[in-house]
C-alpha positions in Angstrom: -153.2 -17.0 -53.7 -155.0 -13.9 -51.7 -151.4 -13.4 -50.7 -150.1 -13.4 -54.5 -152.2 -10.9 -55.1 -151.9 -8.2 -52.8 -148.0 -8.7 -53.1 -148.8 -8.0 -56.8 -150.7 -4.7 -56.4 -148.1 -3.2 -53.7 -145.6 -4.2 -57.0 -148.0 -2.9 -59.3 -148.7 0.4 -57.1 -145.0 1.5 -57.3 -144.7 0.8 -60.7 -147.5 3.2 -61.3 -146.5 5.7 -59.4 -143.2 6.0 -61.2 -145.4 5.9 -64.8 -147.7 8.6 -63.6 -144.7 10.5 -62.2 -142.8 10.2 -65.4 -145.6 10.8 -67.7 -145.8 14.1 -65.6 -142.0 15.0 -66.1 -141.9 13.9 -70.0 -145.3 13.3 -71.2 -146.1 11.2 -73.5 -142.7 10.9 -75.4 -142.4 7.7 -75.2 -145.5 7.2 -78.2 -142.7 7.8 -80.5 -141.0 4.8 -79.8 -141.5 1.6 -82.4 -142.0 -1.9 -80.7 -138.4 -3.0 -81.4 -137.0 0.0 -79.7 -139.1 -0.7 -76.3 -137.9 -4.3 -76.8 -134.3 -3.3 -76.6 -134.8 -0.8 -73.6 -136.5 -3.7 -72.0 -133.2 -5.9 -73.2 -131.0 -3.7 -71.8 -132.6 -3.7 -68.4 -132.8 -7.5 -68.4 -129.1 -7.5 -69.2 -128.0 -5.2 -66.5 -129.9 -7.2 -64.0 -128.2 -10.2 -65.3 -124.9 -8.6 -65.2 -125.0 -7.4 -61.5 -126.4 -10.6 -60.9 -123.0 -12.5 -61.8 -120.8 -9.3 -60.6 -119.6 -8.4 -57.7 -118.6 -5.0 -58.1 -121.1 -2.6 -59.0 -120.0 1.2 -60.7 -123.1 2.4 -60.4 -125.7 2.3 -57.2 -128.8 1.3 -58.8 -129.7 -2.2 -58.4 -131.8 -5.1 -59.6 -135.3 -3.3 -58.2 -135.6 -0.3 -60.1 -134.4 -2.3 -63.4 -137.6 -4.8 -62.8 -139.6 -1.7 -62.1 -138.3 -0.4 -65.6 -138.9 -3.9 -67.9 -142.5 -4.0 -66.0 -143.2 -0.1 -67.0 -141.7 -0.3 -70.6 -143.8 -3.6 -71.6 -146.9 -1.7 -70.7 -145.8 0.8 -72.6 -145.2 -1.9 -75.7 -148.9 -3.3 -74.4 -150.2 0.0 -75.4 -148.0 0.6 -78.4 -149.7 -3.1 -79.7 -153.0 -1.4 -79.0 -153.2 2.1 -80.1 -150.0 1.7 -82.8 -147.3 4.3 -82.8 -147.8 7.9 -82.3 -145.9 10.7 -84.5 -146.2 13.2 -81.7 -146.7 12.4 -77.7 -150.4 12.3 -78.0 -151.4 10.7 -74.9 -152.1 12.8 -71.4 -151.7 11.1 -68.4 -155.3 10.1 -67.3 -156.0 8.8 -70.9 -152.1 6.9 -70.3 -152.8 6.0 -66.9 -156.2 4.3 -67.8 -154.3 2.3 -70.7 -151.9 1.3 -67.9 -154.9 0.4 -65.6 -155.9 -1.7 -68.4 -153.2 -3.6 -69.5 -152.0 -4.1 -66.2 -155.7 -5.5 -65.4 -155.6 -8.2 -68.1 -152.1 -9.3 -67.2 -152.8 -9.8 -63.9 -155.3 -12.0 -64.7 -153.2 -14.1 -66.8 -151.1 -14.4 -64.0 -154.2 -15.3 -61.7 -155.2 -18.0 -64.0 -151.3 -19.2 -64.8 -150.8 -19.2 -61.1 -154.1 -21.5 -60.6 -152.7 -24.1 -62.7 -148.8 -24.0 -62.0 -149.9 -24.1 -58.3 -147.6 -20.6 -57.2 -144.5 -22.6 -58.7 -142.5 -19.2 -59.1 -142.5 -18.8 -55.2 -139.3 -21.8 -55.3 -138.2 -20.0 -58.3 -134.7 -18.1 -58.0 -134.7 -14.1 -58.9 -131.4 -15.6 -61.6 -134.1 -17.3 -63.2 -136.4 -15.4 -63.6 -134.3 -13.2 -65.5 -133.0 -15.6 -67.6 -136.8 -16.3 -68.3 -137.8 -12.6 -69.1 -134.4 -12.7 -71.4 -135.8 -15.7 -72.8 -139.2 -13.9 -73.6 -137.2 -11.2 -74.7 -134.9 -13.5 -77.3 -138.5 -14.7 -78.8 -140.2 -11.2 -79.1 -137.0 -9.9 -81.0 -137.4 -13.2 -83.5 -141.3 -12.2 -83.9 -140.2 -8.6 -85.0 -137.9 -9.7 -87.0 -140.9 -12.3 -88.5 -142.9 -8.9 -89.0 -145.1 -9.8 -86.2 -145.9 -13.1 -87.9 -146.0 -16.2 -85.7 -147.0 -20.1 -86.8 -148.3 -21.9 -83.6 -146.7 -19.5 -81.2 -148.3 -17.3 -78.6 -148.2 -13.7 -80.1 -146.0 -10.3 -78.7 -148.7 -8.8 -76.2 -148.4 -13.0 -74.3 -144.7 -12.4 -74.2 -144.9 -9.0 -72.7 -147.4 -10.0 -70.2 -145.2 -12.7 -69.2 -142.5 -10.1 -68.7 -144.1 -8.2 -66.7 -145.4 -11.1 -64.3 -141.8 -12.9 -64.0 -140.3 -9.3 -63.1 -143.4 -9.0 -60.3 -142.3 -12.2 -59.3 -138.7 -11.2 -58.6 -139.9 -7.6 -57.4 -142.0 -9.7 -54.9 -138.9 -12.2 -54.2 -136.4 -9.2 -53.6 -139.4 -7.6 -51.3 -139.8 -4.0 -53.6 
């Protein structure tokens, strides 16, 4: 598992990079945006992946890796949202973002640690098709808790769904060698 998790912070280290990067080109705009809005960005992602997936032609050169980069980015982003609520203006500069990253990224990898324990590295013989359909899955569910104003009966919560998220699209960046 030392393996997993190196793989994982190369993943994780890219990702970053681009946050910190973008935070430096927009700021913090993104503060603005209310949980069901990140959902659909990170739906929209997930669908395009799907979509060149099942296509063979391809109209625009981007591809699968900087569309996992993008659903792993915005569910930190709805990680932090979940934490600190929703901003009216970009309040956030980027050390105070980047250490909310740090931290969110830090707990989810743990989950994913622990998960990975007792599924014994199952995802390894795990297809890159289905672990999209598994983040579109999660995706599916989060839209039905917003809808359910947050509200859940004996189902994990939103910040568990997005952590999951984030881990299967690791899990793919790691399959497709990002």
């Amino acid at each position: 598992m030392q393996h997993t998790s190196e793989q994982y912070d190369d993943v994780i280290e890219k990702c970053r990079s681009l946050f910190i990067n973008k935070m430096s080109d927009y700021g913090s705009a993104w503060r603005i945006l209310r949980l069901p809005s990140l959902t659909d960005q990170i739906f929209i992602k997930a669908q395009r992946i799907r979509q060149l997936q099942e296509n063979t032609t391809r109209k625009v050169d981007e591809g699968e890796i900087s569309e996992f980069i993008g659903i792993i980015n915005y569910s930190i982003m709805a990680l932090i949202q979940l934490e600190k609520g929703i901003a009216d203006q970009p309040d956030l500069d980027t050390i105070k973002a980047t250490e909310l990253y740090d931290k969110h990224i830090s707990i989810t990898k743990t989950l994913m640690e622990n998960k990975n324990h007792d599924y014994g590295e199952a995802w390894r013989d795990m297809r890159v098709s289905s672990l999209t359909d598994l983040i579109l899955q999660k995706l599916l569910r989060v839209k039905q808790i917003e809808n359910n104003n947050g509200k859940t009966i004996v189902s994990e919560g939103l910040d568990a769904n997005y952590q999951d998220m984030i881990n299967y699209a690791i899990f793919a960046l790691i399959h497709l060698k990002a």
